[in-house]
N, C-alpha and C positions, 0 to 999 in steps of 0.2 A: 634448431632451425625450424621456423614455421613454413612450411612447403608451398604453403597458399599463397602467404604473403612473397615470398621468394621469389616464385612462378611470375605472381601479376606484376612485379616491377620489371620481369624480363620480357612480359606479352607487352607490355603498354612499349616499352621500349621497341621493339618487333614490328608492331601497328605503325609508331611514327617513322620507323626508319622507311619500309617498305612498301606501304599505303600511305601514307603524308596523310594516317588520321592522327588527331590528336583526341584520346578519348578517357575519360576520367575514371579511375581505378574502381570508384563502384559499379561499374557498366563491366568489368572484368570478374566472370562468375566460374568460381567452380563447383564442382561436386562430385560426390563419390561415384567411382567408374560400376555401371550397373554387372552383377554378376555373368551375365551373357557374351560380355563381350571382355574382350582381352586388357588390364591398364589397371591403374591404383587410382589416379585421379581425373577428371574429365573438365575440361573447357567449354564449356558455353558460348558456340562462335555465334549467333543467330543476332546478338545486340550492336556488331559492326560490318554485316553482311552488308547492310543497304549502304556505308560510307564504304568497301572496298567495290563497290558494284561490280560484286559479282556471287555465284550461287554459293549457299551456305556450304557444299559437297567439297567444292574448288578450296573458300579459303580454307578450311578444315583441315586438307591436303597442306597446304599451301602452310599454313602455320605450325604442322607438326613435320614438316620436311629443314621447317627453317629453325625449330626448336632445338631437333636432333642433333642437326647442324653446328650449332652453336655452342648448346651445352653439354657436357658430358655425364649431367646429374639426368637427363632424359636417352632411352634407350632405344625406346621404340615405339608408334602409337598409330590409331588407326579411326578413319572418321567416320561418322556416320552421320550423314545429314547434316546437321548444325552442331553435332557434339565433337569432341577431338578428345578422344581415350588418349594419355598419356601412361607410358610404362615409366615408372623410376627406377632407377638402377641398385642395383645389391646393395652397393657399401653406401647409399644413404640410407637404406632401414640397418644396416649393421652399425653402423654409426648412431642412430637411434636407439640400438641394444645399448650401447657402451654409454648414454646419456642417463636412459634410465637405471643402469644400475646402480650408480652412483649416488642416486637420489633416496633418500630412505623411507622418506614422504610423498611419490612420485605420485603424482595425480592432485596435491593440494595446492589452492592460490595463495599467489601473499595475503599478509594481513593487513585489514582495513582497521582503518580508524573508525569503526561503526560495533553497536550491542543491538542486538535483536532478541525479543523475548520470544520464544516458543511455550504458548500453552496446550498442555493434552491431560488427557485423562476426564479427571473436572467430575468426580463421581458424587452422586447422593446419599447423603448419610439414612437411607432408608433399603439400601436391598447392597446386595453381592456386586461384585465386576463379571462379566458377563461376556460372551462372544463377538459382540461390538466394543467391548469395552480394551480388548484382545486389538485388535485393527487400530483403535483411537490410541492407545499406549505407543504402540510397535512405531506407525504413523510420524507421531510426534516427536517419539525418543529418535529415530530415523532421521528428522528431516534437521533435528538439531544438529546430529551429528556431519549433515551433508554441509550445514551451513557456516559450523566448522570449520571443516575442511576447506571452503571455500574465504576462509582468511576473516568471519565476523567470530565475534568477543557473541557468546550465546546464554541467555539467560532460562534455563529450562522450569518451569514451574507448572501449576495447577489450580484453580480455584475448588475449594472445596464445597459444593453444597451444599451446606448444613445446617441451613434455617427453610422453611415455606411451607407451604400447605402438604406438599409430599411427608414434608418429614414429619409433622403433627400428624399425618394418617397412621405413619408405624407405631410413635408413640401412644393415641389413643387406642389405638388395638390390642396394644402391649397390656396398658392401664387396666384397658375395662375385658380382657380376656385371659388375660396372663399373669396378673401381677405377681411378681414373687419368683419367679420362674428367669433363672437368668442364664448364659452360656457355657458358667459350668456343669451349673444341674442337666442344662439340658445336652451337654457331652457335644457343645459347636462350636464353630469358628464364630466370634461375633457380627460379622455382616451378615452370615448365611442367617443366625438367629435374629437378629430387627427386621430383616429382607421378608421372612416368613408371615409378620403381622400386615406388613404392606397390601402381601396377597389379601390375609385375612379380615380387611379393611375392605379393602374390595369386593371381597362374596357377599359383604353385610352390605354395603353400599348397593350392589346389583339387586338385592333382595325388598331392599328397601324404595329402591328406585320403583320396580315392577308396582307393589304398593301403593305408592304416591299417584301413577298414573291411573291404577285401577281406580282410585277414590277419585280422581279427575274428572273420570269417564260416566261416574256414576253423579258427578256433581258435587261429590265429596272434595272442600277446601279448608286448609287448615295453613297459616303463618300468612304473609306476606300478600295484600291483596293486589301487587305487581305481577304475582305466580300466575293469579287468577285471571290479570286481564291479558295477560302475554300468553298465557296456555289456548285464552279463547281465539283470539287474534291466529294463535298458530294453529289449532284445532279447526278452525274455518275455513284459513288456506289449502290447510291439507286438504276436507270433505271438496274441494274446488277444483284441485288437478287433477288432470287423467295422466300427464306424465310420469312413470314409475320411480324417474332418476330424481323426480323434480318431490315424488310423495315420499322419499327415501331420504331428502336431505331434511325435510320440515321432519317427520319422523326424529330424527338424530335430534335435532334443533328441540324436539320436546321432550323427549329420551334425557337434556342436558338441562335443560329446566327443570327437569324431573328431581335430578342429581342434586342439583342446588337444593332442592326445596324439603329432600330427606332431613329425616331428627339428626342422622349421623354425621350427615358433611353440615349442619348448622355446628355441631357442637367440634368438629374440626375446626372451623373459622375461627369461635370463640377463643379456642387453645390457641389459636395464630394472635389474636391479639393481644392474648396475656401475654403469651412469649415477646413480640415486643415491646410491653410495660416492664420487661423483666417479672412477673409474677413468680414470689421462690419456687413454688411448687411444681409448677411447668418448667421453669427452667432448669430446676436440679433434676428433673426426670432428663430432659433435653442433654445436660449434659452427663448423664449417667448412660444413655442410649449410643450416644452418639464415641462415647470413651468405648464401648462393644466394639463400634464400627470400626475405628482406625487402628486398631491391634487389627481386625480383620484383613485391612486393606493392607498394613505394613507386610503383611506375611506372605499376600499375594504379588505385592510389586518386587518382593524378594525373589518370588520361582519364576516371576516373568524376564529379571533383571532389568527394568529399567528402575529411575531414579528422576528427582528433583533436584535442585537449588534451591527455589523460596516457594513456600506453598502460602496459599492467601485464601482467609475463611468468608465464605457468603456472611455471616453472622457480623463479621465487622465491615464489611466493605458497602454492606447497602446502608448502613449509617450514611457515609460519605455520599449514596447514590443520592437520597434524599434530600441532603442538604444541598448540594446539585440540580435537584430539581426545585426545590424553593425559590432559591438562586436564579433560576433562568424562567421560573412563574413569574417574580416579581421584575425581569428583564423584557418578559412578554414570548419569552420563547414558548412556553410552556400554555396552556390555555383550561380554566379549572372549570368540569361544567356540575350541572345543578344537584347531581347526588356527593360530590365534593372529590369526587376523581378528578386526578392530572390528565390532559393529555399534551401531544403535540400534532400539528397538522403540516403534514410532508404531501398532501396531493398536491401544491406544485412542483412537488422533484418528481412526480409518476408514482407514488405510493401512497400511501391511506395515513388517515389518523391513527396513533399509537397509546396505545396507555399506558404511563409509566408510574402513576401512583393509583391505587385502588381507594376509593370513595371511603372506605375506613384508616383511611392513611397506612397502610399495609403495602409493603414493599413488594414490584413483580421484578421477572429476572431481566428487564433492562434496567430498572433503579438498580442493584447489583451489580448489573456489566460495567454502567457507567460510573459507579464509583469507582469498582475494582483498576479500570483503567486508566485513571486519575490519582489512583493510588499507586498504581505501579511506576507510574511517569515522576512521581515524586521519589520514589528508593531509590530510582535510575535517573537519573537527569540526564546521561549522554544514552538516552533512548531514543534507539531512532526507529522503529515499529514494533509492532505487537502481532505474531501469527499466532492466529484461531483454532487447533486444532477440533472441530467436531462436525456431525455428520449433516449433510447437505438438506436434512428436511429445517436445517434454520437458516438454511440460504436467506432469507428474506429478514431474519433478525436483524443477522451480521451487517446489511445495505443499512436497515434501519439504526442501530449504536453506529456504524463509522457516520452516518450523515447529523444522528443525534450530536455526537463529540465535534462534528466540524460545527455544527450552528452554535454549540456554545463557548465556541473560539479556540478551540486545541487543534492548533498545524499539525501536530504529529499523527494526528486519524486519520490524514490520508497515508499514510506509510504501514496506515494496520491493514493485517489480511488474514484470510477467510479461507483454512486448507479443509475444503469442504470434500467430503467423501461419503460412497456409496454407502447403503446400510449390507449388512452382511443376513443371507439367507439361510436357513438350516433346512438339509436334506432328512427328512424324519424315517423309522423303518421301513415305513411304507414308499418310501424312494419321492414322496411329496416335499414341494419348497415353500418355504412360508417364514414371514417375520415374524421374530421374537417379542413378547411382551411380558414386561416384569412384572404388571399389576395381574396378571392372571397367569404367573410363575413356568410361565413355556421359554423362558431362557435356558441357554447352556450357561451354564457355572463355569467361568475363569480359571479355576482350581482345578475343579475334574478336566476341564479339555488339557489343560495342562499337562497332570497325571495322566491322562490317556493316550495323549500322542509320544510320550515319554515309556509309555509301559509296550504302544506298537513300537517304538525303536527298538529297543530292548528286544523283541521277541524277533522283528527282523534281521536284528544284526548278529545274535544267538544262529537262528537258521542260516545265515551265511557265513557263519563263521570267521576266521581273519583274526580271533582276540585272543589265542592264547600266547600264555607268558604273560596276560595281565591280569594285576589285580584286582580285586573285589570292587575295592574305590576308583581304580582308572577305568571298570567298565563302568559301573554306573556313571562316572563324571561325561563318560561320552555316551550313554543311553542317552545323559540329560541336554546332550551337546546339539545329536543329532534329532531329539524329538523337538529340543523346543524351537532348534536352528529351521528345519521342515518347517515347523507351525507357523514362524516368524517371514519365513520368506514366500511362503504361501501367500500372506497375507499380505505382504507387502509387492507383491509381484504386478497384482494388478492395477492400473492405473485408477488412482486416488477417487477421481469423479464417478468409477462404475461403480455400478451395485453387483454383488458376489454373492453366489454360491460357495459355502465352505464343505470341503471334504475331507475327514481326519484323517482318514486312510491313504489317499490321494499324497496329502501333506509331505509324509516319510520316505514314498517310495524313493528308491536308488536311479530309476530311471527317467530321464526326462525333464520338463520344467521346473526342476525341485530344490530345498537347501541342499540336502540330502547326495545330490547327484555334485553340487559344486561342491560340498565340504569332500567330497571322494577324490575327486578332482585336487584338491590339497594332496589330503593324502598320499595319494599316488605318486604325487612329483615328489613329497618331501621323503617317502620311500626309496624316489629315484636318489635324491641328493645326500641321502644317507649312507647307501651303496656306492656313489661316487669319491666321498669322502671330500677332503677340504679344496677347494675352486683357488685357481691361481691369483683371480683379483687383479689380471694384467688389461683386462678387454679383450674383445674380440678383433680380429683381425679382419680387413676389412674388405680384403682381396679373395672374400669366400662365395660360392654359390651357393643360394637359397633354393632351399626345395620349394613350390609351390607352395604349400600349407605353412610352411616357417616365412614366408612373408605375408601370408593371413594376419596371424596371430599376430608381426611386427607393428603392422598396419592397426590390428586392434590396439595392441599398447601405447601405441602413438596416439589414439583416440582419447584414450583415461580421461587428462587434462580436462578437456572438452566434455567429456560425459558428465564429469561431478559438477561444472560451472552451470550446465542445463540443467542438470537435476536439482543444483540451488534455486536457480531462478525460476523453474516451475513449480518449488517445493516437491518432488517426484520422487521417491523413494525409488519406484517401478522403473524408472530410467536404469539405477543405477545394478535392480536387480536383473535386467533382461540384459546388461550387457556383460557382466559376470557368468551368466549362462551361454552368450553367447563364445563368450572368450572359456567358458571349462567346453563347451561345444568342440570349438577348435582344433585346442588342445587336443581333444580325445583322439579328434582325426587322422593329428601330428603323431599322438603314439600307436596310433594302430598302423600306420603309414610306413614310419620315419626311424631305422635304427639309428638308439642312442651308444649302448657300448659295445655293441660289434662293429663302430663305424671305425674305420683302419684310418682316416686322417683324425689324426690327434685335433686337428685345432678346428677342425668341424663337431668334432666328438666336443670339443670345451665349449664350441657357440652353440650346440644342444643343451650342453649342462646349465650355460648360463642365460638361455632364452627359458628353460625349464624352470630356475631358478626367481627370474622376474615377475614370470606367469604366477607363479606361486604367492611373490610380493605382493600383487594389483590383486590378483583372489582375496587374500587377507584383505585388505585395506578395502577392497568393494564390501565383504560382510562384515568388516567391522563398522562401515555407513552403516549398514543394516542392521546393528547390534546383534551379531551372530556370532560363536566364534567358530573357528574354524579346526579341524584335529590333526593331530602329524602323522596318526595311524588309525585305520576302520577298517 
């Protein structure tokens, strides 16, 4: 029974009988009764105060006196101003007990005749997975599974990568520093070993950079005499402001022409264009590098556990982007200016000109996106969107590809979306917070955080003991349970859009907002149901009183439903972790409270066992959203 909908056909009925108003079921509003005041659900009297002419106090009264009255599913309630606190009576939360236990799946919608693709991950064949890369997996594997649940056919995938100017940086660094030196000589995982030349690409480039501007300074020019007239132009504005913010940004602005104009990032270019003529030599390095990486990454989405269905390569799908953009050049969508670069011009939707082909005909990562998504609508024909798993500094991409795909006539870009999230911060020894970056190698490694908050469970759950009589393997299997479960819902706890601070330590503890504290939570009851031995399976009987706290917790499980259908529709993992905490929260309350087997009526003792029992159900099935699993003993 939906309480809500139950309620409002008996208030509307109430209103016409007693008041001669006649008033339309959306104008009947409830809401959860706040914790101050006495009731499970509250009525909103304030939207027919002015049709019974009279004070919101009065009908308030007036409708919780005639509720009482009438129903026997209302016990008792109490107004306040314009609100009407309603108590509901025992045996319809115990009647609630007896629906969900039946259910084995309780909290899932039916199924739709709809596929949704969820993309996450989406890493570069040029370094490691990384501490963002941690949030952006967890993320996406999470919200597939929420979407799930909520009755869609879900297609989980990733695009790879593995062609652009990033990845020709590892490669010539490799080349022209390392040749010969591969990841078994050098005893690595192979993304940690190509990840290494990126940096090393980088210190040359910085080096090179600093040079370039020196010889500027001095009047010293050498390539491109566009360097020379664009450095003068910016070199002029600058010596012209006194603003600091304003001489900081032309600074950058020549800093990045600088970059450009190095021997190093020329002969990166170069390597980019062979690579798309197919040139043998750059391409069998390309795909000699890039074979390192993906053993790398296999091995790491293995200790994370999540997993794909159909993975899709940057390297073939910006074929598609291009042919796409010729396509809608010669349609007039597209507009080619005089160095032979694509663009598109979006200032009448409120945003800028876009470059989608580079003036050497060299692919960027909108030609890419827009193929990739073109291509996927073809393997799926009953597709009906595409979720964006990646972090919110391409908030303005993501506007830019769904409006690029709708101008070139694809309906279904409006049903793509953008689960755009915070970047994640790291707390350094010195107790300082700061973003991570790959090209100057101040990331956390994927792997080691992994192995780290696995080796603190480990030493936590050692010092509290609780594990003997188990094996070697059943500890480890829950060292690995309880560190990666902490690490996974740490991170998934806070809402998608914030930016975070991560703390490994934090991550594992037993107490508080943690995996850690709900997989205990498990535990515990399933300790209890183990001791209890085998449950009748008759229901509970319905003529029972509830203690205070056991209609908490009813009231939570009666929520479930509701919480995974939000958590779908906002893509919100965090919904579904804060109400799992909420409800092991409870719980706890209920056993510090509430005797279960010293309780002398048998069939109160069994609506314990099997309230204890349910909670247990909806725990699992909240962390298994969360790709977590949960243990029967810690």
């Amino acid at each position: 029974m939906n309480l809500e909908n139950h309620l409002t056909s008996i208030v509307k009925e109430l209103l016409t009988k007693h008041y001669a108003i006649e008033i339309g079921e959306k104008m009947i509003q409830f809401q959860k009764t706040k914790k101050d005041f006495e009731g499970d659900i509250t009525l909103v009297v304030f939207p027919f105060v002015k049709m019974a002419k009279k004070a919101p106090q009065m009908v308030g009264q007036e409708l919780g006196e005639l509720l009482t009255a009438e129903i026997d599913l209302i016990t008792g309630f109490n107004a306040v101003q314009g609100f009407l606190n309603l108590v509901i009576a025992d045996s319809y939360w115990l009647n609630i007990l007896n629906e969900i236990a039946v259910q084995p799946n309780y909290g899932n919608g039916p199924d739709k005749d709809s596929r949704l693709m969820v993309e996450y991950s989406s890493p570069n064949t040029n370094k490691p997975l990384h501490l963002g890369h941690l949030r952006n997996n967890f993320l996406g594997f999470s919200v597939s599974r929420i979407l799930e649940a909520n009755g869609h056919k879900v297609v989980k995938t990733q695009i790879v990568n593995d062609r652009g100017i990033h990845i020709c940086k590892s490669m010539l660094a490799w080349e022209r520093f390392d040749e010969g030196n591969t990841p078994e000589s050098a005893g690595m995982k192979g993304d940690k070993f190509v990840g290494q030349y990126y940096v090393k690409f980088d210190k040359v480039l910085k080096a090179e950079t600093l040079v370039v501007i020196e010889n500027w300074e001095k009047g010293k020019f050498e390539g491109s005499e566009a360097f020379e007239a664009e450095y003068a132009r910016l070199a002029q504005a600058y010596a012209a402001k006194d603003d600091e913010k304003a001489k900081k940004g032309l600074a950058d602005k020549i800093k990045k022409l600088a970059n450009n104009a190095t021997p190093i990032m020329q002969d990166v270019k170069d390597m980019l264009v062979k690579w798309e003529k197919k040139d043998a030599h750059v391409y069998g390095l390309w795909q000699k590098m890039n074979g390192w990486v993906y053993k790398g990454f296999e091995d790491t989405y293995k200790a994370m556990q999540v997993s794909f269905d159909k993975l899709y390569y940057e390297s073939d799908t910006y074929i598609i982007g291009k042919e796409m953009v010729e396509d809608g050049l010669n349609k007039g969508i597209f507009f080619k200016k005089e160095d032979g670069s694509v663009w598109i011009d979006l200032t009448a939707d409120g945003l800028d000109e876009k470059l989608v082909l580079r003036g050497d005909g060299t692919a960027v990562y909108m030609t890419q996106d827009v193929g990739t998504a073109q291509l996927r609508m073809q393997d799926y024909p009953d597709l009906r969107g595409i979720a964006y798993t990646v972090g919110n500094e391409q908030d303005y991409h993501f506007k830019v590809l769904f409006l690029i795909l709708q101008k070139l006539g694809y309906d279904w870009a409006q049903n793509c979306h953008h689960i755009s999230y915070g970047m994640v911060d790291l707390r350094n020894d010195k107790g300082e917070v700061g973003r991570m970056k790959s090209r100057e190698g101040t990331v956390v490694d994927a792997d080691d955080l992994v192995s780290e908050v696995v080796l603190t469970a480990k030493e936590m759950t050692e010092e509290r003991g609780h594990i003997e009589g188990m094996t070697a393997d059943e500890k480890n299997q829950l060292y690995h349970m309880i560190g990666l479960g902490g690490l996974k819902y740490y991170l998934l706890k806070v809402d998608p859009a914030k930016r975070m601070t991560f703390n490994p330590e934090e991550s594992v503890e037993l107490q508080g907002n943690t995996g850690p504290f709900i997989q205990y939570v498990h535990a515990r009851i399933c300790s209890l149901l183990r001791k209890a031995g085998d449950l009748s399976g008759e229901g509970v009987k319905l003529n029972l009183q509830l203690h205070p706290v056991e209609r908490e917790i009813l009231k939570k499980l009666a929520d479930y439903p509701e919480v995974v259908k939000t958590a779908g529709d906002d893509y919100s993992p965090a919904i579904i972790a804060n109400y799992a905490f909420d409800l092991g929260k409870t719980y706890n309350a209920f056993w510090q409270s509430v005797s279960v087997f010293k309780e002398e009526d048998a069939d109160l003792m069994g609506m314990r066992l099997e309230l204890s029992r349910n909670v247990a159900k909806v725990i699992k099935s909240t962390m298994f959203l969360l790709g977590i699993d949960v243990p029967e003993r810690m």
